[in-house]
C-alpha positions in Angstrom: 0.0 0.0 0.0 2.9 2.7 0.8 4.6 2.0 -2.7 1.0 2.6 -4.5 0.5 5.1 -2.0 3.5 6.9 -3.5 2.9 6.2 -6.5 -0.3 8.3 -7.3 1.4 11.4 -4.9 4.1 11.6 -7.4 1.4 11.0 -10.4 -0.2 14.0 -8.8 2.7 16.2 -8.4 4.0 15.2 -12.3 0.3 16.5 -13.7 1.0 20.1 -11.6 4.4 20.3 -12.9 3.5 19.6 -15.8 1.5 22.3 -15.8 4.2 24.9 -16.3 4.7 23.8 -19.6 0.8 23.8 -21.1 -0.3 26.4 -23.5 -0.7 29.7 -21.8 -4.4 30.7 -21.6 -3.2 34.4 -23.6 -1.5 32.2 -26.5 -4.0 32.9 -29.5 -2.1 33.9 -32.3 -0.8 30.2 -33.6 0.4 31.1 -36.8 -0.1 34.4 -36.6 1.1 37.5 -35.4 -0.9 39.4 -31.8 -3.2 42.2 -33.0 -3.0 45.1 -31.4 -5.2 45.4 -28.4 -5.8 47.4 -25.1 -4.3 47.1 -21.9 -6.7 44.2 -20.5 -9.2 45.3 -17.6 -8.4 41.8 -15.4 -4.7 43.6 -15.3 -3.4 44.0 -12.0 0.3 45.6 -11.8 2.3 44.4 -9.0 6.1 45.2 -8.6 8.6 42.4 -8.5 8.9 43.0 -5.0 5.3 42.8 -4.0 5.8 39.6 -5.3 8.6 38.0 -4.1 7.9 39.0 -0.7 4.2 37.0 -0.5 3.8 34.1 1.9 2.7 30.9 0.6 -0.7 29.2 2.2 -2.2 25.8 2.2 -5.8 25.7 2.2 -6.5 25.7 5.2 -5.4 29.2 6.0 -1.9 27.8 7.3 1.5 29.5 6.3 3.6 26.8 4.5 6.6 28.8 2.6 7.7 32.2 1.7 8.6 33.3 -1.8 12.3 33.9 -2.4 12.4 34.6 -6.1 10.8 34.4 -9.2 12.1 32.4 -12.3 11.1 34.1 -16.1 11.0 33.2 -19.6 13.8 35.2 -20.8 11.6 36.1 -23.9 8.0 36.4 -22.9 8.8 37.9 -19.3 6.3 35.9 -18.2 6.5 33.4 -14.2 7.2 30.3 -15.0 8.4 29.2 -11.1 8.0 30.5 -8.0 11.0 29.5 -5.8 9.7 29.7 -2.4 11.2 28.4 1.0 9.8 26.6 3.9 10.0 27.5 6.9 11.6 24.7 9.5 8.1 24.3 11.5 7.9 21.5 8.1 10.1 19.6 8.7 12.2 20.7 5.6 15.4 22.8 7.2 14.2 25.5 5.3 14.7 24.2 1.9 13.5 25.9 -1.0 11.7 24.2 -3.9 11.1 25.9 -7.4 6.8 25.1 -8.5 5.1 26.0 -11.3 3.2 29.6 -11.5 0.3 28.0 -12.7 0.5 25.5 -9.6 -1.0 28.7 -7.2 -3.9 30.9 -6.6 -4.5 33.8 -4.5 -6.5 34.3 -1.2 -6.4 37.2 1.0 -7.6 41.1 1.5 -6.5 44.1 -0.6 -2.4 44.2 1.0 -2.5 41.1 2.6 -3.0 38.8 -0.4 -0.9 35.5 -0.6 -0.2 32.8 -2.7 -2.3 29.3 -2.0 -0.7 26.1 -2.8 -2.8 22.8 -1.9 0.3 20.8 -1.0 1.0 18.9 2.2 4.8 19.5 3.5 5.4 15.8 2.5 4.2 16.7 -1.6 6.5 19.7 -1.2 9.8 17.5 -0.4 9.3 15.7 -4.0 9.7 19.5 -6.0 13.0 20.0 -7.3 15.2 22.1 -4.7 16.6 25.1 -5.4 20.4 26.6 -4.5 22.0 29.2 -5.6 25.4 26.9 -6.1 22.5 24.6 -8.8 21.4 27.9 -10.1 24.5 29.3 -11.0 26.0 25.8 -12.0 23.8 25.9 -15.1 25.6 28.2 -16.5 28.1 25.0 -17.6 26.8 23.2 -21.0 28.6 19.8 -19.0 26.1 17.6 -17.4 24.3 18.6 -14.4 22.6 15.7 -12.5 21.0 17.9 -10.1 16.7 17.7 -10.5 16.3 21.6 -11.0 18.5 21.1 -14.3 16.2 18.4 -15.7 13.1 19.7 -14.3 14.3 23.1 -16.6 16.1 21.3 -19.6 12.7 19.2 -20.0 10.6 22.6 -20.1 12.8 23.9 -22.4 13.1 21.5 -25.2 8.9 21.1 -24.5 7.9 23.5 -27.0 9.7 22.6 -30.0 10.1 24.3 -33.3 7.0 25.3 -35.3 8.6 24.0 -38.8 9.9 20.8 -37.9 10.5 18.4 -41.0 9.1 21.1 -43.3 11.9 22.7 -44.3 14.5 20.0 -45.5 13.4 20.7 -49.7 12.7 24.4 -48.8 14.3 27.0 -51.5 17.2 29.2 -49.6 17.2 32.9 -50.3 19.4 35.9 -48.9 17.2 39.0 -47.6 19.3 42.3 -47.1 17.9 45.4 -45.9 16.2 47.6 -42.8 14.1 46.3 -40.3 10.7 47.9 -39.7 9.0 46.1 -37.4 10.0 43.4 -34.8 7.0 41.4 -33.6 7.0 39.1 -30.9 4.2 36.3 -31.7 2.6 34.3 -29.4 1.4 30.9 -30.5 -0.6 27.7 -28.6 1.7 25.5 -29.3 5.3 26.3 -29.6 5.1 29.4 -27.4 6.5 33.2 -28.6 8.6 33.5 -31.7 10.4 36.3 -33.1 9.1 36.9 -36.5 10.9 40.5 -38.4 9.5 42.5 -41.1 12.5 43.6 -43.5 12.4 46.2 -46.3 14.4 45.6 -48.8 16.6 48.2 -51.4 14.0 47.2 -54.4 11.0 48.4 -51.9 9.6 44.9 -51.0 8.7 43.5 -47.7 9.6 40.3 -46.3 8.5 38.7 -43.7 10.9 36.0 -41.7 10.8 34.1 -38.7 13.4 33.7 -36.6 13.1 31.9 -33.9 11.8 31.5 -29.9 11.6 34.8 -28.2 13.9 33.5 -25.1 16.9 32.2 -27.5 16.6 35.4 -30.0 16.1 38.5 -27.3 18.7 36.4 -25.2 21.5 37.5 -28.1 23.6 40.1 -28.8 22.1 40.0 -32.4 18.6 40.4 -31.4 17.0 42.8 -34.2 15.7 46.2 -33.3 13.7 48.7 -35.5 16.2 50.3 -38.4 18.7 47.7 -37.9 20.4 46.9 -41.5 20.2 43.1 -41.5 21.7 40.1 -43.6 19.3 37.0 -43.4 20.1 34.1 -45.0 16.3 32.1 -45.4 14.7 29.4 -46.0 10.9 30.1 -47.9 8.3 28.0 -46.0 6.5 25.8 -48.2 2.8 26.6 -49.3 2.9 29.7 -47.0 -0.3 32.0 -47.8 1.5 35.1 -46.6 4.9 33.9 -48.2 6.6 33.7 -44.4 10.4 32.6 -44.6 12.3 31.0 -41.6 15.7 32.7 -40.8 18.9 30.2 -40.7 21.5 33.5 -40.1 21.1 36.4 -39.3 23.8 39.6 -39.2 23.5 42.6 -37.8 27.1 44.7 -38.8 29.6 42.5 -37.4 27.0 40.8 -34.8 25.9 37.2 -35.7 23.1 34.8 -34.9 22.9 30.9 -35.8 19.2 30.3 -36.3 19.1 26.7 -38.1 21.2 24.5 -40.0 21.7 23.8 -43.7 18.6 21.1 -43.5 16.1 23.8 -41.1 17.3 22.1 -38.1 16.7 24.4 -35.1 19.8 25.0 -33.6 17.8 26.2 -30.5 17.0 22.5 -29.4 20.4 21.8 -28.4 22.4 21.5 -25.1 24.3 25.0 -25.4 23.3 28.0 -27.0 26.1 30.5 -27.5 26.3 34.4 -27.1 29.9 36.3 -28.0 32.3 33.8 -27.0 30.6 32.1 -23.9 28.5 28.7 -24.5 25.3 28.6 -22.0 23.3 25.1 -21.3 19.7 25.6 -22.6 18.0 25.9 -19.5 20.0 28.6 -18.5 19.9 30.7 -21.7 16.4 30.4 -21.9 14.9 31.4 -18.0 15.9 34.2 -15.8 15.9 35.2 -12.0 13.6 38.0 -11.4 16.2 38.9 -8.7 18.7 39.6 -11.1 16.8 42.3 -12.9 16.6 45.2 -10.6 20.5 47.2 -11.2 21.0 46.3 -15.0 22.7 47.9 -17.5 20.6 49.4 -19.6 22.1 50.0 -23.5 19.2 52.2 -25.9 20.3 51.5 -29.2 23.9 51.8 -28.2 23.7 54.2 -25.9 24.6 53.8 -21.6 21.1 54.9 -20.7 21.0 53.8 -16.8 19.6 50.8 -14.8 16.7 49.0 -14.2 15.4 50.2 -11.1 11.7 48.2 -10.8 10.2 45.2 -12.6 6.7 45.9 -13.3 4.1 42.6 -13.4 0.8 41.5 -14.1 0.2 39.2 -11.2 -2.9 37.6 -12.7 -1.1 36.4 -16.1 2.3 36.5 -14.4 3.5 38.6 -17.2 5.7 41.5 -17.3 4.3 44.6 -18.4 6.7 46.9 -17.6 10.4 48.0 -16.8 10.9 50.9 -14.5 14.1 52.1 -15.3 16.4 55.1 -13.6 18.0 56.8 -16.5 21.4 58.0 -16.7 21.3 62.0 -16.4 23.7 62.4 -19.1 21.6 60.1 -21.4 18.2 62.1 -20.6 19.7 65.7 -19.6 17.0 65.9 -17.1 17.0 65.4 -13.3 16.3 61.9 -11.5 12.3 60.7 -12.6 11.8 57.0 -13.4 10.6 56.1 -16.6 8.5 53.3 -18.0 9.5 51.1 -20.7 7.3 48.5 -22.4 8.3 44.6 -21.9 7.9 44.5 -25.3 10.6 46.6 -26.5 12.9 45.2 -24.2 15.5 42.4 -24.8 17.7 40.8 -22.2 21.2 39.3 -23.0 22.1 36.2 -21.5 25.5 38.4 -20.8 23.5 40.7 -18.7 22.4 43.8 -20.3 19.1 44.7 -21.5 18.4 46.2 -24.5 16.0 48.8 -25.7 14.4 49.0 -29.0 13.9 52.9 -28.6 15.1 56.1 -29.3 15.9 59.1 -26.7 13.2 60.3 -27.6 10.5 57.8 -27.0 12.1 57.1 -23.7 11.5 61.1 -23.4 7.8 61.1 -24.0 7.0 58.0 -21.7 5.2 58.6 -18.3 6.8 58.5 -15.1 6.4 55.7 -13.1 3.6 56.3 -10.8 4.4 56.0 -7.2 0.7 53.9 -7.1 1.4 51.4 -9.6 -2.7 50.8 -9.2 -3.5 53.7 -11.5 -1.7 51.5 -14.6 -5.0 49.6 -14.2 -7.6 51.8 -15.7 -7.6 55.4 -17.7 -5.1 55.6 -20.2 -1.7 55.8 -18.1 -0.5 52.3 -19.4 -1.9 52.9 -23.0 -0.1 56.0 -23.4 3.4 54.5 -22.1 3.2 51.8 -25.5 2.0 55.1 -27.5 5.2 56.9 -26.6 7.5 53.5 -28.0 4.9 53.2 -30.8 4.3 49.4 -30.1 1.0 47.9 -30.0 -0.4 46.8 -26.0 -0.4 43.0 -25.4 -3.2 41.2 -24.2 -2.9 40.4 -20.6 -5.1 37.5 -20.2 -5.4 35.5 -16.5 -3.4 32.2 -16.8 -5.1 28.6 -16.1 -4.4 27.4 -12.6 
């Protein structure tokens, strides 16, 4: 009975793990790129401290963990795992164990909410534990035996690559010209991809997609608005709208592998490489909240400041916004925070984040509002993606 017993816990646990890696309830664009849309009215903008400071509840009211960090896609922004620690009434030592987002809801008054997980302290030993030392030790493309790296590499290589086997016969073409649009499109099935919109010297379009948001917006090479691109393609068979997939792509001397020769994704591998460094897969593609707050900050080559707030959506667990405290030389004006859309944002896996912006857009953008509940209604959050001339995504609750 104690073998069966365990059996169906661990069943249990597998199906709300597995959870972290379904098709987001906001994923509705498969095939397609995101209309433009208005700032959802289920929004509700939290900082990234608000939410890493929560306490964790079981159902029946009691107090079973704290939350320590938060881990991101690199690409969507979006919580994918709370990290949260126990406390040592459990049993545990305080141990902390990285869950799936979608694993929690929330209970509690206005300022008092917290996060409910129904989880004994016995189901919460069989999550895979968390340490800085395991964190930082994905960094290395050798093996890692530890369960957080396997938990991640397995969520990683879940979504797979949209063109799969279709592109082996596919007709290669070279596309050289300016980038006017970058649009990051969210499908059900193989999550966000990068897809570009490149006008050529002869005055056409082309449309090419390049790849997951996490592995492109993690490189040095990811595209930006007026960019002068080289992308060596790959036309997609019996595509109505003519959409090619990207195997290279060069911005001036900056490079990006997308696929090999045959369309292989190159993505799907166990390193992805930025500059000179190799990064396991895991690591390249998810990101500590923690490590946000105090980044560079580069705006189309310029040293523009740091990131000074994270700004979420607690009921999609998306980000919305970066709250960043501009260099005064960059600006020429005195110390105001400024808000920059998620979606012109890219962050390196070498630590800087990148804005697809000019001085001036950062110029017209609101100030960050002291009460981050007034991004909720009237038009402060609308006019923020007016100022960076980007369309506002659709923030959409996720499935618990």
């Amino acid at each position: 009975m104690k073998n069966i017993s365990t059996s169906l816990t661990l069943t249990a646990l597998m199906l709300v793990l597995s959870a972290g890696t379904a098709a987001p309830a906001s994923a509705q664009y498969a095939g397609g790129a995101q209309k433009s849309a208005v700032v959802a009215t289920t929004v509700d903008f939290r900082s990234s401290k608000w939410l890493g400071d929560r306490k964790v509840m079981n159902n029946n009211g009691e107090e079973i963990a704290v939350v320590s960090d938060l881990i991101l896609d690199r690409g969507r922004g979006r919580i994918e795992y709370l990290i949260i620690k126990t406390g040592t009434t459990l049993g545990m030592g305080g141990r902390a164990v990285a869950i799936p987002y979608s694993g929690f809801t929330w209970k509690g008054a206005a300022g008092k909410e917290a996060f409910v997980l129904a989880s004994t302290a016995e189901q919460l030993k069989l999550f895979p534990e968390y340490t800085p030392e395991s964190w930082k030790a994905m960094k290395s493309v050798t093996d890692d035996k530890s369960e957080l790296r396997q938990r991640l590499t397995a969520d990683a290589a879940a979504a797979g690559d949209p063109y799969a086997g279709t592109l082996d016969t596919a007709k290669e073409a070279r596309v050289a010209g300016e980038v006017k649009s970058v649009e990051r499109v969210r499908t059900s099935t193989f999550g966000e991809q990068v897809e570009i919109v490149v006008l050529t010297a002869d005055g056409a379009t082309k449309r090419i997609a390049l790849g997951p948001s996490w592995y492109v917006n993690g490189a040095s090479a990811a595209p930006m608005r007026g960019d002068k691109v080289v992308v060596e393609t790959l036309a997609l068979p019996r595509d109505p709208d003519q959409l090619m997939a990207g195997t290279h792509l060069q911005i001036g001397d900056r490079q990006l592998r997308l696929r090999a020769s045959d369309g292989t994704a190159v993505w799907g591998s166990k390193a992805v490489g930025s500059a000179e460094n190799l990064y396991s897969t895991p690591y390249s593609r998810y990101l500590l909240m923690s490590s946000l707050p105090g980044m560079k900050i580069d705006c189309r080559g310029s040293d523009s400041g740091k990131v000074h707030d994270v700004i979420l959506d607690r009921n999609s667990g998306e980000i919305g916004f970066l709250s960043i405290d501009p260099n005064q030389n960059f600006l020429g004006i005195g110390d105001t925070k400024r808000m920059i859309p998620w979606s012109v944002a890219t962050v390196s896996i070498d630590g800087i984040v990148r804005i697809d912006a000019s001085k001036e857009m950062v110029l017209a953008s609101p100030e960050t509002p002291a009460d981050l509940s007034t991004l909720n209604t009237g038009t402060h959050a609308e006019r923020v993606y007016k100022a960076f001339d980007v369309p506002a995504p659709r923030f959409q609750p996720s499935k618990r």
